[in-house]
C-alpha positions as CSV (number, residue, x, y, z in Angstrom):
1,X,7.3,-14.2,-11.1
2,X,6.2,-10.5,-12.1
3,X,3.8,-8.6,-9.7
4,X,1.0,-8.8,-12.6
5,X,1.5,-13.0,-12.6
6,X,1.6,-12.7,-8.6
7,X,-1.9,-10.3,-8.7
8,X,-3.3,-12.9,-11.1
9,X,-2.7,-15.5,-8.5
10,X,-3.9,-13.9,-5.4
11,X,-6.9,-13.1,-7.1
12,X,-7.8,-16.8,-8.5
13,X,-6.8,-18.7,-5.1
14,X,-8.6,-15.7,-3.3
15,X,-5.6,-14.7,-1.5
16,X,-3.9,-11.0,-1.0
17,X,-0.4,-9.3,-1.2
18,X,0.8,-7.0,1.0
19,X,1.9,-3.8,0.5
20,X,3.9,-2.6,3.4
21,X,5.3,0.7,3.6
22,X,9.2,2.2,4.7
23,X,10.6,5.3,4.7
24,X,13.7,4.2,7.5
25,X,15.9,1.4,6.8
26,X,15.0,-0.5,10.0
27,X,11.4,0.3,8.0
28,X,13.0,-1.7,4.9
29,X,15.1,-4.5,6.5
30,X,11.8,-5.7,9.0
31,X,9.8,-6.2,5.7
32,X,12.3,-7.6,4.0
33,X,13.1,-10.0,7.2
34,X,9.4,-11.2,7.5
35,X,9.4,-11.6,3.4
36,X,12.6,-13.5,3.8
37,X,11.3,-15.9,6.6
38,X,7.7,-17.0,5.4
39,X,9.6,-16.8,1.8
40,X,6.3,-14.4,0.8
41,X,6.2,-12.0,-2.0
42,X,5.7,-8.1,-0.4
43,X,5.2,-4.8,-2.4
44,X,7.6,-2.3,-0.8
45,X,5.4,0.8,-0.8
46,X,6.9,4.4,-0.5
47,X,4.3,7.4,-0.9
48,X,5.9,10.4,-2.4
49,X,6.6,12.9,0.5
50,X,8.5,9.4,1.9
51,X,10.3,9.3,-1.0
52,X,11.6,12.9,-0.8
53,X,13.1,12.2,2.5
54,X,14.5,9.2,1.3
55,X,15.0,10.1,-2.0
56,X,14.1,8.5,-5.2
57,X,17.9,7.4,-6.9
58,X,18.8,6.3,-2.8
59,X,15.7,4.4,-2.5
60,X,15.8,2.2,-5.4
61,X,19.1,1.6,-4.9
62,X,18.4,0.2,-1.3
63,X,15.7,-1.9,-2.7
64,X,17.8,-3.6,-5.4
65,X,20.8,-3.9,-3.3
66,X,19.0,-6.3,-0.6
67,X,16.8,-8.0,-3.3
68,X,20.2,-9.5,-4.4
69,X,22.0,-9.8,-1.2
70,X,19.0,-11.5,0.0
71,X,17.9,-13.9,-2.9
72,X,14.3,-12.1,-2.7
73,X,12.1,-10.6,-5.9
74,X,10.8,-7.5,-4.5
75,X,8.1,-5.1,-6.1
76,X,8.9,-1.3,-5.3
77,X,6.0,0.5,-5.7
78,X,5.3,4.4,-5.3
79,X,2.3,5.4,-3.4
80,X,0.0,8.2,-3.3
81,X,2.1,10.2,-6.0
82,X,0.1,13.2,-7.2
83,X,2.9,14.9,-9.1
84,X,2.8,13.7,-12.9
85,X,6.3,14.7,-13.6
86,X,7.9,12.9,-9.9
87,X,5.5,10.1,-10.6
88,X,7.6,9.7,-14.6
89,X,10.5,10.0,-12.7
90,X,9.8,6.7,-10.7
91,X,8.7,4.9,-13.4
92,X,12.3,6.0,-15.7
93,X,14.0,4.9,-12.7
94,X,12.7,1.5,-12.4
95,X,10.1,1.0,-9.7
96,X,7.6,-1.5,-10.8
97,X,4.2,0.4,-9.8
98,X,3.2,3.5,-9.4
99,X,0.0,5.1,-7.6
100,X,-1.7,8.2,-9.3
101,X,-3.5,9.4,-6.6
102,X,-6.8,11.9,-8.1
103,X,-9.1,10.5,-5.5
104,X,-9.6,15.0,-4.6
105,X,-10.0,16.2,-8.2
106,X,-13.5,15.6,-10.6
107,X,-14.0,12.5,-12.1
108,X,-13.3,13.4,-15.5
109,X,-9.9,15.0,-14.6
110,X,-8.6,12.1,-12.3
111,X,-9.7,9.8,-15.7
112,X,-7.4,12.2,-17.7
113,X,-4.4,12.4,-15.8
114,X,-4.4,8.7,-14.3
115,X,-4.9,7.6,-18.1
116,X,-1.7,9.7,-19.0
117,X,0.0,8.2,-16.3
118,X,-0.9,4.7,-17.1
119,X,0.2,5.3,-21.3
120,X,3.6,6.4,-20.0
121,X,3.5,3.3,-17.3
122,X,2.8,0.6,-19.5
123,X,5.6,1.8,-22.1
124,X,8.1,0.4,-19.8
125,X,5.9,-2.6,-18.3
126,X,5.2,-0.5,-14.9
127,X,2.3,-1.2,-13.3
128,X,-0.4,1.5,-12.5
129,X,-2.9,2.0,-9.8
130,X,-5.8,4.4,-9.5
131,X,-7.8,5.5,-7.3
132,X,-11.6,6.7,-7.6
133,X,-13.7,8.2,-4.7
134,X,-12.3,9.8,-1.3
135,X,-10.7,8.2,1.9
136,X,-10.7,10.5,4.6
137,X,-8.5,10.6,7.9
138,X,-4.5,10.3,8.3
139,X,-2.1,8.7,9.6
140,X,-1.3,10.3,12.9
141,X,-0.4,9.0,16.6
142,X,-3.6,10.8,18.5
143,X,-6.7,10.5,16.6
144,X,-10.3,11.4,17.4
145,X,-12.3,8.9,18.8
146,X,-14.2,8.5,15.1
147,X,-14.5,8.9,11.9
148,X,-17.3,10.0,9.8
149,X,-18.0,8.5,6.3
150,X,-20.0,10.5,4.1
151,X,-21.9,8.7,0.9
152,X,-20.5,11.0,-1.5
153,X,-17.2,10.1,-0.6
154,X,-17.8,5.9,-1.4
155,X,-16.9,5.0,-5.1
156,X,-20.1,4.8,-7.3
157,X,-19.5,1.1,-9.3
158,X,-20.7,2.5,-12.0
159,X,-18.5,5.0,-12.7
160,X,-15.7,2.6,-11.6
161,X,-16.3,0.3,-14.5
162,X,-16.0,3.5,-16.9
163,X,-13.1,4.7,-14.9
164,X,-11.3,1.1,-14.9
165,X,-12.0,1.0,-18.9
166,X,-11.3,4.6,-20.4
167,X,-8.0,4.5,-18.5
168,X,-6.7,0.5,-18.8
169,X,-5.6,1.0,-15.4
170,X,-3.9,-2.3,-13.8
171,X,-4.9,-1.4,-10.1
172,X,-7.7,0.2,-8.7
173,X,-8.4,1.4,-5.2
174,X,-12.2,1.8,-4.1
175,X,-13.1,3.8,-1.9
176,X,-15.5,1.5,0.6
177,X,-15.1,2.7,4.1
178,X,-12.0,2.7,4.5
179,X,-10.2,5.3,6.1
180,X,-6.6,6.6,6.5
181,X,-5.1,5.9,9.8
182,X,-6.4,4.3,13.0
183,X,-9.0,5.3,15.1
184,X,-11.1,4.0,18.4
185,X,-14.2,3.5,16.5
186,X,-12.9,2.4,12.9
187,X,-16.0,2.9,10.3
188,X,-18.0,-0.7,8.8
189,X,-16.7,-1.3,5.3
190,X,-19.4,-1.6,2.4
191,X,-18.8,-5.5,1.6
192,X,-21.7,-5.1,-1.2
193,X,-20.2,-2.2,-3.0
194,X,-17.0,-4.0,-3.2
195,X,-18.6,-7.0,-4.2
196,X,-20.4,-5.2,-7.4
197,X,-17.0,-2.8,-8.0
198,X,-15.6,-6.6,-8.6
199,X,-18.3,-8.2,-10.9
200,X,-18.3,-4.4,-13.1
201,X,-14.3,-3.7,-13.4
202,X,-11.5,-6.4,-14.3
203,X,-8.8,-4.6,-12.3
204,X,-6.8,-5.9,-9.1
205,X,-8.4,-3.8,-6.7
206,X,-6.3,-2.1,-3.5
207,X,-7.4,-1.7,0.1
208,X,-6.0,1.0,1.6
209,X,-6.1,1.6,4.8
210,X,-5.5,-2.1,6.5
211,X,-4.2,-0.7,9.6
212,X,-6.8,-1.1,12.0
213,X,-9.2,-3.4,10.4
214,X,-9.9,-6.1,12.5
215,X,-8.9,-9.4,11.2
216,X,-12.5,-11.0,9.7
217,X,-12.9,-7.3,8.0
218,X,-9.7,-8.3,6.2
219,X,-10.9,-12.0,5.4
220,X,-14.0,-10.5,4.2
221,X,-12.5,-8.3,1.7
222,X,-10.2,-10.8,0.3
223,X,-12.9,-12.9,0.1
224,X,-15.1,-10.1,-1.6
225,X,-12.2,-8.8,-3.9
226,X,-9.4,-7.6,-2.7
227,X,-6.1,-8.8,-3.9
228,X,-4.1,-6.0,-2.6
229,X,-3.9,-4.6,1.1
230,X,-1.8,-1.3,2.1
231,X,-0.1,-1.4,5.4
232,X,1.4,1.9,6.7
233,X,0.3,3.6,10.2
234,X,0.6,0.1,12.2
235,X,4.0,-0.3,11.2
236,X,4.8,4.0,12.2
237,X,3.3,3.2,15.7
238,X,5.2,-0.2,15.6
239,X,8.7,1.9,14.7
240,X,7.7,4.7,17.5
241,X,6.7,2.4,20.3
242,X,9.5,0.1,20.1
243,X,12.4,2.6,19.3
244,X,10.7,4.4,23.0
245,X,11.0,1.5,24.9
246,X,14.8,0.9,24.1
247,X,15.6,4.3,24.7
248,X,13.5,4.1,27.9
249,X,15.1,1.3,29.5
250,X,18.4,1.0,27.8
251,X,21.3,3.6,28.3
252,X,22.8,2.3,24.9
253,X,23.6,5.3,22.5
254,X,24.8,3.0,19.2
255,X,22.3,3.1,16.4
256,X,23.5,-0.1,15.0
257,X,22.3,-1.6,18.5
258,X,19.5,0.3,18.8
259,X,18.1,0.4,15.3
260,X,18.0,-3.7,15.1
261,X,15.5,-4.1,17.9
262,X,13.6,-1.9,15.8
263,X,13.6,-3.9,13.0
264,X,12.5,-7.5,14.4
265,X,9.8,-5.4,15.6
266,X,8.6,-4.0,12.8
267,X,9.4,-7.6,11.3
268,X,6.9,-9.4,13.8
269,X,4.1,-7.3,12.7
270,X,4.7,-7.1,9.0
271,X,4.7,-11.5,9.7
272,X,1.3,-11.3,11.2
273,X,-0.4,-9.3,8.4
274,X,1.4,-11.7,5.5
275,X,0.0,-15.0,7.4
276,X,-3.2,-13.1,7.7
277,X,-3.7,-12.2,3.9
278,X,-2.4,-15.8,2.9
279,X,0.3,-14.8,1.0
């Protein structure tokens, strides 16, 4: 089954996929491993200054490699790209969605440049996602205690239903509240503007930001719309915590003994967000 056909059927049995994302191969083979064992379809996400490091050629390769090995169909998907020419790059090589991230530049220029994106997408059957208004925060170990929301930054449904049309996008991701990274006090997502982003705009819409949304939050946005949830900071603090605690209290110096445990950690968690988004 394609990603579109997948989307299609999260949204009609109100369900969502996950998007979890790697830029370590313990990173990959934990995803993979929960994918594997609750036989789940997951979007591999890699945003683009995590696919520098991992680089683009190596990266796909990886992906495609244990996709076979493992009898899995898996959906690579660049995140956050903001380079036009890199993000042409991913789509020649074969990843199967790509992000144009404008969410910083004015509304008309984001429609240009996302709708240039998605013409040179959709000649090779590559799925695009948008993005329209402004998350703020990052994904860092030691936050503040919170974050502040400001109206302006929440995207207007309105021009989300212009955005969704003049570009033929095939995702979109709203900015509701949601915020980049975890923090103590996490901000209330606007349930209602979701809801009315949904009734005006025929797109799959995204989530970003699921780490640190408590788990009726997440319900409720499936519920409201949501067919598509990005999971990235958990899984980084997931990766640093457990790869401390073997090093802590092991004197083992192998990688390939120490980079396992990492894995079935990372592997645990990614199993708890697919069971929770019904996929």
């Amino acid at each position: 089954m394609e990603l579109d056909q997948i989307l299609k059927k999260a949204k009609r049995e109100k369900w969502a996929i996950g998007q979890f994302s790697f830029s370590t191969i313990e990173q990959l083979k934990g995803i993979i491993g929960a994918a594997k064992k609750l036989s789940a379809p997951v979007i591999l996400g890699t945003s683009e200054k995590e696919s520098k490091f991992l680089g683009l050629e190596e990266t796909i390769a990886q992906v495609r490699i244990l996709e076979n090995k493992m009898g899995l169909k898996l959906f690579l998907h660049l995140d956050h790209g903001k380079d036009l020419n890199y993000i042409k790059r991913a789509v020649d090589l074969g990843f199967d969605s790509v992000h144009f991230d404008g969410s910083e530049l004015p509304f008309k220029e984001n429609l240009k440049l996302t709708k240039e994106i998605v013409n040179y997408g959709h000649k090779k059957d590559v799925l695009v996602e948008g993005e329209l208004g402004y998350l703020r925060g990052e994904s860092r170990l030691f936050q503040r205690k919170k974050i502040t929301i400001k109206k302006e930054d929440l995207t207007k449904p309105e021009q989300a239903q212009e955005f969704v049309e003049k570009t033929k996008i095939d995702l979109l991701a709203p900015a509701i509240g949601n915020v980049h990274g975890i923090y103590p006090e996490m901000p209330e997502l606007d349930f209602e503007r979701l809801k009315e982003i949904n009734q005006k705009t025929d797109a799959f819409l995204v989530l970003h930001g699921g780490s640190g949304l408590s788990r009726d939050e997440i319900k409720k946005a499936i519920k409201s719309g949501i067919q598509k949830i990005n999971i990235n900071t958990e899984l980084r603090l997931v990766w640093r915590e457990s790869l401390q605690k073997i090093l802590k209290t092991s004197k083992e110096i192998k990688p390939y003994i120490i980079l396992p445990q990492v894995s079935q950690a990372i592997e645990k968690k990614a199993e708890e967000y697919i069971k929770l988004f019904g996929s």
